[in-house]
C-alpha positions, 0 to 999 in steps of 0.5 A: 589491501586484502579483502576483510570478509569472505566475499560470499559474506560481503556478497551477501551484505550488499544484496541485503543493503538493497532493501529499504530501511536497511542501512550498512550496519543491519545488513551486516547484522543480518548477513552474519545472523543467517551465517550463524544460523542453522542450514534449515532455516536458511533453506527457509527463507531462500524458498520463502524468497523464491516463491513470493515470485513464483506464487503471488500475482495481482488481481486483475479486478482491485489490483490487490495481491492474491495466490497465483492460483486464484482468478480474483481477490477473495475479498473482491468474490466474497458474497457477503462483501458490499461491492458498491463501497470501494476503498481506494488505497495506495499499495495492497499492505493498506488493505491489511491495515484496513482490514485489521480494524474489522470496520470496513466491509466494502471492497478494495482497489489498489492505484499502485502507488501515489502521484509523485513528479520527483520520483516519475509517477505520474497517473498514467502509472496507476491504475486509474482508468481501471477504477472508473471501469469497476465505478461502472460495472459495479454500480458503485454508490461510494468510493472511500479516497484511502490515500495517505496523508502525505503531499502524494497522497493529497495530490493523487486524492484530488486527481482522483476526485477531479477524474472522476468527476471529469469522466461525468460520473455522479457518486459520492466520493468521501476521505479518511477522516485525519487527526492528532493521534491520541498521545500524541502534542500539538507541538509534535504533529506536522502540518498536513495532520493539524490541518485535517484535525481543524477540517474534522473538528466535531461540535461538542 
């Protein structure tokens, strides 16, 4: 049967069906949006590409993503920044969505995922150990468990809270609050939301 597409295109189809959340039909969108474009902005994006490897690594300190030639996160060097308050998040695009809220001043440490057997991580994949460490170098008072409200996420906030514990550090360890968005149905929400609401509920 002869081949429908040029193979460069189909090619090109493939490698972008690999990312996540992009099915066979957006790969072909996509695919046939960069043939159509101009050279220049394909240029673009495959030196945008190029460099994410090139000119991004990890902070050494919260394990949040930083320019390659940085030694720590600036939100972790910043003066103004309360090192005695650790959010612990799962991956470094929390920190973005924390930060957008203006709310939080404290610093960041980023475990690296969530504790999930089915997928083969397990604590020793995160970077755990590394945070009793800063718990102790620091003198932290308080670390904000940031995890998300899903099953891994709960699992890998009570390891957490269990760790330290176990380590015979003494410090206040506090959680997201949970909650029904607002416009959001009672009949809509899932369980794990509308149980964290009832342990949330404020007197009126």
């Amino acid at each position: 049967m002869a081949r429908l597409l040029p193979s460069a295109l189909e090619k090109l189809i493939d490698e972008l069906g690999r990312l996540p959340g992009v099915g066979s039909r957006t790969a072909e969108r996509y695919a046939y949006y960069l043939l159509r474009s101009e050279q220049r902005i394909n240029d673009s994006l495959a030196t945008a590409i190029h460099d994410v490897h090139a000119l991004v690594k990890t902070c050494p300190v919260t394990f949040a993503l930083i320019d390659a030639d940085q030694d720590v996160s600036p939100l972790y060097s910043d003066g103004d920044r309360d090192k005695t308050l650790i959010a612990v998040v799962e991956e470094p695009l929390d920190i973005v969505a924390l930060e957008r809220t203006g709310q939080f001043k404290g610093t960041y440490h980023v475990l690296g995922g969530a504790i999930s057997p089915i997928d083969g991580v397990g604590p020793e994949q995160l970077h755990i150990p590394e945070l009793v460490t800063r718990i102790q170098n620091d003198d932290v008072k308080e670390i904000i468990i940031a995890t998300n409200a899903s099953v891994e996420g709960e699992s890998t906030a009570l390891f957490l809270q269990k760790y330290i514990k176990d380590a015979g550090i003494t410090i206040t360890m506090s959680r997201l609050a949970r909650g029904i968005p607002v416009g959001v149905d009672l009949e809509y929400a899932d369980q794990i939301t509308l149980s964290h609401a009832l342990e949330g509920r404020r007197q009126l």
